[in-house]
C-alpha positions in Angstrom: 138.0 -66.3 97.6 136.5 -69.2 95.4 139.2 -71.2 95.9 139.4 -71.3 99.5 135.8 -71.8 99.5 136.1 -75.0 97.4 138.5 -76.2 99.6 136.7 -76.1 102.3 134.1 -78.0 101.0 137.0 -80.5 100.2 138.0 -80.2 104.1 134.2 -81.1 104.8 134.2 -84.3 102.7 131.3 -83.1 100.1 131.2 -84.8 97.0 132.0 -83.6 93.1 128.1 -82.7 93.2 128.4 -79.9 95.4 131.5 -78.5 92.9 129.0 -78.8 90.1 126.2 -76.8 91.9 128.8 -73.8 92.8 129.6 -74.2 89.5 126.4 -73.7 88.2 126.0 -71.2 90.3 128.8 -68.8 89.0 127.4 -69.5 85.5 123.9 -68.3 86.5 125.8 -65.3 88.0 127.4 -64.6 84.7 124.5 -64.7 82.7 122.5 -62.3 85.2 125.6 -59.8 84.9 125.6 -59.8 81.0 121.2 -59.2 81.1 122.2 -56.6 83.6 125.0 -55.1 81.8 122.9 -55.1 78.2 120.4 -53.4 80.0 122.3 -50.6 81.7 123.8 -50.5 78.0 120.5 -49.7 76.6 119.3 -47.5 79.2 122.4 -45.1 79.6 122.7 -44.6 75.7 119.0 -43.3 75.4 118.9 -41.7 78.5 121.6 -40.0 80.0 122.0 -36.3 79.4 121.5 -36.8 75.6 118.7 -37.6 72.5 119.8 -40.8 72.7 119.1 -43.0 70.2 116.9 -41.6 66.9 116.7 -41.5 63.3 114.7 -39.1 60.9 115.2 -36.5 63.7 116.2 -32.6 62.3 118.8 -30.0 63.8 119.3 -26.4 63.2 121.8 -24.0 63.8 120.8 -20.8 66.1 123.4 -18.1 65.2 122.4 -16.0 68.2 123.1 -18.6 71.4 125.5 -20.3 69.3 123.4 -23.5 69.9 122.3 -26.6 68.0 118.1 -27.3 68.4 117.4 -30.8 67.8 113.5 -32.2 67.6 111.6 -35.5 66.5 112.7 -38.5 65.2 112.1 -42.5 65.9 114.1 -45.0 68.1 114.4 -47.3 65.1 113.5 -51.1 65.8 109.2 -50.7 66.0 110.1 -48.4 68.8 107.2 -45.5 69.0 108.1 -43.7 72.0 106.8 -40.0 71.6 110.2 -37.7 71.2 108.2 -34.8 71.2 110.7 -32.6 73.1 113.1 -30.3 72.4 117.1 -30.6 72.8 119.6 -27.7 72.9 123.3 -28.1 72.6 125.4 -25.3 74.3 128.6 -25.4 71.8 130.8 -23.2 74.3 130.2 -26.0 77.3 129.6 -29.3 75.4 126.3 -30.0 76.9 123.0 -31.0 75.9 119.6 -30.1 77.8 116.2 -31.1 77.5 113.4 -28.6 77.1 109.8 -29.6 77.3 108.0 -26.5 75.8 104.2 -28.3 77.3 102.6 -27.6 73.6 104.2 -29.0 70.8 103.5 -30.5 67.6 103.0 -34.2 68.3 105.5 -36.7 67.6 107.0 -37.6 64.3 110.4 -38.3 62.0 111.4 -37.1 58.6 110.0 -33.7 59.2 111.6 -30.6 57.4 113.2 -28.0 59.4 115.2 -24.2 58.9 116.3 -21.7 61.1 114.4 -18.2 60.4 116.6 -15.0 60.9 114.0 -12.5 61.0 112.2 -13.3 64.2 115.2 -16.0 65.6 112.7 -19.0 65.4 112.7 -22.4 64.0 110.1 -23.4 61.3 109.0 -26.9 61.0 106.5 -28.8 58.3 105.2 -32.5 58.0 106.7 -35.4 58.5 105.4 -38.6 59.6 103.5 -39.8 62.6 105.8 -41.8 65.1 101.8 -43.3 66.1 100.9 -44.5 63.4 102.2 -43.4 60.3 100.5 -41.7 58.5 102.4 -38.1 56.7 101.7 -34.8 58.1 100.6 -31.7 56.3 101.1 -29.6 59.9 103.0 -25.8 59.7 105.2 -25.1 63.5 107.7 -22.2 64.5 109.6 -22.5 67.6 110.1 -19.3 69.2 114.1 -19.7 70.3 114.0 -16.3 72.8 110.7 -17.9 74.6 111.0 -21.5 74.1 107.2 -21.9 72.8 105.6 -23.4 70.0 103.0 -22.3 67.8 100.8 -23.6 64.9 100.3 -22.0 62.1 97.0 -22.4 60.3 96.8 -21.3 56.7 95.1 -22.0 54.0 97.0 -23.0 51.2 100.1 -25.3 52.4 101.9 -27.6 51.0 99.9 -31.8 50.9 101.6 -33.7 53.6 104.7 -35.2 52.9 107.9 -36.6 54.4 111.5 -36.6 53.1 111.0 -33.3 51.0 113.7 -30.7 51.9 113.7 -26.9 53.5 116.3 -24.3 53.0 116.1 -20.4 53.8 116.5 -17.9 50.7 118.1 -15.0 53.1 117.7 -12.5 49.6 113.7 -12.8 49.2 113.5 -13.6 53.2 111.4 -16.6 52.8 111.6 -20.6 53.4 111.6 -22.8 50.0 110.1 -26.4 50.1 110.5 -29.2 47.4 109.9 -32.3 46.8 109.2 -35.1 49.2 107.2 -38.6 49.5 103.3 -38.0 49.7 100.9 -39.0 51.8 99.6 -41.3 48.5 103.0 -43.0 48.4 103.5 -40.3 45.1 106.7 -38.9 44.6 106.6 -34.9 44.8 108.4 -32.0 42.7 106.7 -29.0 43.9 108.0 -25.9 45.4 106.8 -23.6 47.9 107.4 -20.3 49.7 106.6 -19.7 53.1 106.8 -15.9 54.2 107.7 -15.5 57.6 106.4 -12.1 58.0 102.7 -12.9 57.5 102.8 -16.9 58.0 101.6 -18.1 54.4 102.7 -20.9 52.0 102.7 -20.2 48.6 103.1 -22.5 45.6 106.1 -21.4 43.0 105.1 -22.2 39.4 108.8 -22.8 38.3 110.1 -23.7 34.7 112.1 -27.1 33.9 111.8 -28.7 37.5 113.5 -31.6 38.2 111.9 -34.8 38.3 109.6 -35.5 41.6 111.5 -37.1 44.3 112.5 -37.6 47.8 114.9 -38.2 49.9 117.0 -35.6 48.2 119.0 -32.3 50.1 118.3 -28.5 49.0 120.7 -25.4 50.2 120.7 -21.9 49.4 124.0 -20.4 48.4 123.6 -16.9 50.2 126.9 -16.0 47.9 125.0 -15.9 44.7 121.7 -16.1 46.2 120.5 -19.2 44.3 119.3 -22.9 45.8 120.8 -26.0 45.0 119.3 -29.6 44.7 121.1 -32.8 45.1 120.3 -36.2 44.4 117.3 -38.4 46.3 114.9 -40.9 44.8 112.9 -41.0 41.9 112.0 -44.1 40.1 115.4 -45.0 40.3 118.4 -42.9 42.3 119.6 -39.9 41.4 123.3 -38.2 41.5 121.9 -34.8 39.6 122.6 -31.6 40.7 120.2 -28.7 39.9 120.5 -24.7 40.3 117.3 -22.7 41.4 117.3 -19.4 40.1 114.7 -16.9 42.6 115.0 -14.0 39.8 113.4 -15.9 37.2 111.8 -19.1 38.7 113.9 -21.4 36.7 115.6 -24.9 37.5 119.1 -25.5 35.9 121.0 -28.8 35.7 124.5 -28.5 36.9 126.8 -30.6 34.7 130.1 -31.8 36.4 133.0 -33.8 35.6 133.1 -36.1 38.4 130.4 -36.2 41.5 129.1 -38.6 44.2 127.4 -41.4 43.8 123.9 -42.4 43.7 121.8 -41.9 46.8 119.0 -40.3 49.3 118.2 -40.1 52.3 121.4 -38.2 52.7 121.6 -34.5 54.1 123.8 -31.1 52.8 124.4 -28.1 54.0 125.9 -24.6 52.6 128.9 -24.0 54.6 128.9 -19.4 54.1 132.9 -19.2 55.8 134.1 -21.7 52.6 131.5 -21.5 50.4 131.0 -24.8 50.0 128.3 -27.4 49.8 128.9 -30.2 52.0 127.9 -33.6 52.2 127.9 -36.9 53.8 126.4 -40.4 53.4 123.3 -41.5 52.5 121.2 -44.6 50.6 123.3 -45.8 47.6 120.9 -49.5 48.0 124.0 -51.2 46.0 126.5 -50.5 48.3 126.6 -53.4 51.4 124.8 -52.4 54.0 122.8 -49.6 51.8 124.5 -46.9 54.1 127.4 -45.0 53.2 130.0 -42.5 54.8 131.5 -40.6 52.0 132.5 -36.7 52.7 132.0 -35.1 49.7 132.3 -30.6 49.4 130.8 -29.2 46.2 132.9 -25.6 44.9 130.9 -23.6 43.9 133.4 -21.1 42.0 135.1 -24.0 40.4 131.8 -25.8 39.6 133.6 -29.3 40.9 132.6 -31.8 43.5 135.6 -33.1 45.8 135.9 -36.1 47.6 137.4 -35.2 51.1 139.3 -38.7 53.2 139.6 -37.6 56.5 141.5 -39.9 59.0 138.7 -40.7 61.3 134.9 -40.7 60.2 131.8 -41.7 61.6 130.3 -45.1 60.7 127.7 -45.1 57.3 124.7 -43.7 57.8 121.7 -42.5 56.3 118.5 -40.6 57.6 120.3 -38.8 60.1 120.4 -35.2 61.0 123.0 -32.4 60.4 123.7 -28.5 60.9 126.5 -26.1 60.4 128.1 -23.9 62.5 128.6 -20.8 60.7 130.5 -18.7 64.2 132.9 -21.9 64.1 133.1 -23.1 60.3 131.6 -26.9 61.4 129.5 -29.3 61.0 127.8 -31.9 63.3 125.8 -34.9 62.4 123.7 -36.9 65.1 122.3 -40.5 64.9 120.5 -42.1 61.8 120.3 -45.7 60.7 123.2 -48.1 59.6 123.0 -51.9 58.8 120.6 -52.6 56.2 118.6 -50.3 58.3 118.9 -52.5 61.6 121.3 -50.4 63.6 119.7 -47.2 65.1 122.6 -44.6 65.9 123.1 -42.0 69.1 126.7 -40.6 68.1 127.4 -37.2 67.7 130.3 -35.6 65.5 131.7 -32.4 63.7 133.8 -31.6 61.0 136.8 -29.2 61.4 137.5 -27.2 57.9 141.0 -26.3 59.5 141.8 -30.1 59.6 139.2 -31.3 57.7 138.7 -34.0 59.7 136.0 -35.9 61.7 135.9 -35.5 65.6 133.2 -37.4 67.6 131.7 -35.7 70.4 130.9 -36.7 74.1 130.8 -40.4 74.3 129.8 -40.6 77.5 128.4 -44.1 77.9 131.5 -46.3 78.0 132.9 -44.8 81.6 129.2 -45.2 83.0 128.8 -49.1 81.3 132.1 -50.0 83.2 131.1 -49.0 86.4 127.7 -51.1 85.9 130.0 -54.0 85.3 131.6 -54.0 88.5 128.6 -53.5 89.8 127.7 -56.6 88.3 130.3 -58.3 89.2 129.6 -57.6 93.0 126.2 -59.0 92.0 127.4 -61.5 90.8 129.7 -62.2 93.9 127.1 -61.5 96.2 124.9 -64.1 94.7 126.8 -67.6 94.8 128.4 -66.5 98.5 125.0 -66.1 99.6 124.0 -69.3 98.0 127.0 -71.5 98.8 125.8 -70.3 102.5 122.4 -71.6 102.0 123.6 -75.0 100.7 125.9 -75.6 103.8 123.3 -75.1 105.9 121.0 -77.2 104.8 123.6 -80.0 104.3 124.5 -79.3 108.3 121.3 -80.0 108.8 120.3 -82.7 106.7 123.6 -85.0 107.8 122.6 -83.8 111.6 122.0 -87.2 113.7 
């Protein structure tokens, strides 16, 4: 079609000028399909049918729907938007829906978060303001079978923090909290209880703690019914491991032969169908780009980390969320940061223990971005026809005698 067009204005006997202005014309066309295009980018990774972009965000497992509960977390970038809502992702039909509760605990990122058995609800603590800033010291549950939140007030509670770490002791029934970065900027090593039954935090006076921190991951091995502590930041990094004994209130270093590196900001889980810690990325600060994307599973029985390579893997990471899938022996990450912290994430993945390999889930956007690129292009086309139009007719008219 351009062709013929030029060559009409050939036929007409317009000058190289008027080649030039089509010219220019096409090239403004471009341009306004790649703004269009970047923007349809944007808009259909946050938007459509998913989170969407977000970092410090937490997910839990429910056991009962067989679901995956996602809340919080920041669009990276200075971006403050208010993700205040809940997600749920059906397993069974690969689908994530947003639920908006009406009260909820206001908007924040690098919260703590467990599942609680006894009642089938969701505990949350702390955190930091996605406003402005500041830590939280705040106590929710999410009821699962109602879809409601509720404060609790109690007095004690743990100081606000961010980064500390939750796990669920299913022996003593009760949530334990350590650790995390205080509202002073002061690194914390303090543990707490918080009983389900009658809503109350309650400090644990423990013997040889390790050494305050954040950033770090705590699970609770329901084999042997003790917790586990991996790594985070102290003054420096840390690549310790450390036993929790409930019976006795002690801590425990856990000497091994070989182990990850260095890092925080990294997450773990206790897998119960292996018996196996797992773990992924994290903040090593000396690796390029800070992130990393490591798999590492910890054996319990043989007391020996293990570095698994699967063939595909998602991209380094750190500040991210993850949850296992005790029905289906997985584990799914979502989002984070990557890039010397520039790059915020939206991907999705699981990890298979048959294959031990990565899988990424539902990338939806790229099928949607191409259609907005022909659209574009018709855009595009529509533009410098219209225009080329426009020019004729006012040369008709200007050469008219």
């Amino acid at each position: 079609m351009n062709i013929n067009i030029i060559k009409k204005f050939k036929n007409r006997g317009k000058n190289s000028r008027d080649l030039k202005k089509f010219g220019l014309i096409l090239i403004i066309g471009l341009l306004m399909q790649v703004i269009f295009v970047s923007n349809i980018e944007h808009s259909v990774a946050v938007d459509e049918g998913n989170p969407g972009l977000r970092t410090g965000q937490k997910m839990v497992y429910n056991p009962v729907a067989e679901e995956i509960i996602l809340f919080g977390g920041n669009r990276g970038n200075g971006d403050t938007s208010l993700l205040d809502t809940v997600w749920k992702y059906n397993i069974s039909q690969s689908e994530w829906v947003e639920i908006n509760p009406g009260l909820s605990p206001i908007s924040r990122y690098n919260h703590a978060m467990v599942y609680l058995p006894g009642n089938n609800s969701i505990l949350l603590f702390g955190g930091r303001k996605n406003s402005d800033y500041t830590q939280l010291d705040d106590t929710w549950k999410y009821d699962l079978r109602t879809n409601t939140w509720e404060e609790i007030i109690c007095t004690p509670k743990p100081p606000a923090r961010q980064f500390s770490s939750l796990t669920y002791d299913s022996q003593s029934e009760r949530a334990l909290l350590f650790g995390g970065f205080g509202q002073n900027e002061e690194h914390l090593n303090d543990l707490w209880e918080f009983t389900p039954e009658n809503n109350t935090w309650t400090e644990i006076t423990t013997t040889n703690a390790p050494q305050s921190r954040y950033g770090h991951s705590l699970i609770y091995r329901n084999a042997t019914n003790n917790a586990y502590l991996f790594g985070g930041r102290t003054l420096g990094l840390n690549d310790d491991l450390w036993k929790f004994d409930p019976s006795i209130n002690a801590w425990n270093s856990v000497v091994t032969s070989t182990k990850p590196l260095q890092r925080y900001l990294h997450s773990m889980e206790y897998c119960s169908e292996s018996d196996l810690g797992f773990l992924f990325g994290g903040d090593n600060e000396n690796t390029q780009g800070r992130a990393l994307d490591d798999t590492w599973v910890f054996n319990f029985t043989a007391n020996s980390w293990i570095l698994i390579q699967p063939e595909t893997s998602p991209v380094s990471r750190l500040i991210y969320s993850m949850c296992y899938d005790s029905a289906l022996n997985q584990v799914y990450i979502y989002g984070g940061l990557t890039d010397d912290y520039q790059v915020c994430l939206g991907d999705f993945w699981q990890f298979d223990f048959t294959s031990s390999n990565w899988i990424e889930i539902g990338d939806g956007s790229k099928g949607s971005i191409e259609g907005y690129q022909g659209i574009g292009i018709s855009i595009m086309s529509s533009i410098a026809v219209c225009t080329l139009i426009i020019i004729r007719k006012k040369r008709s008219t200007a050469f008219r005698i």
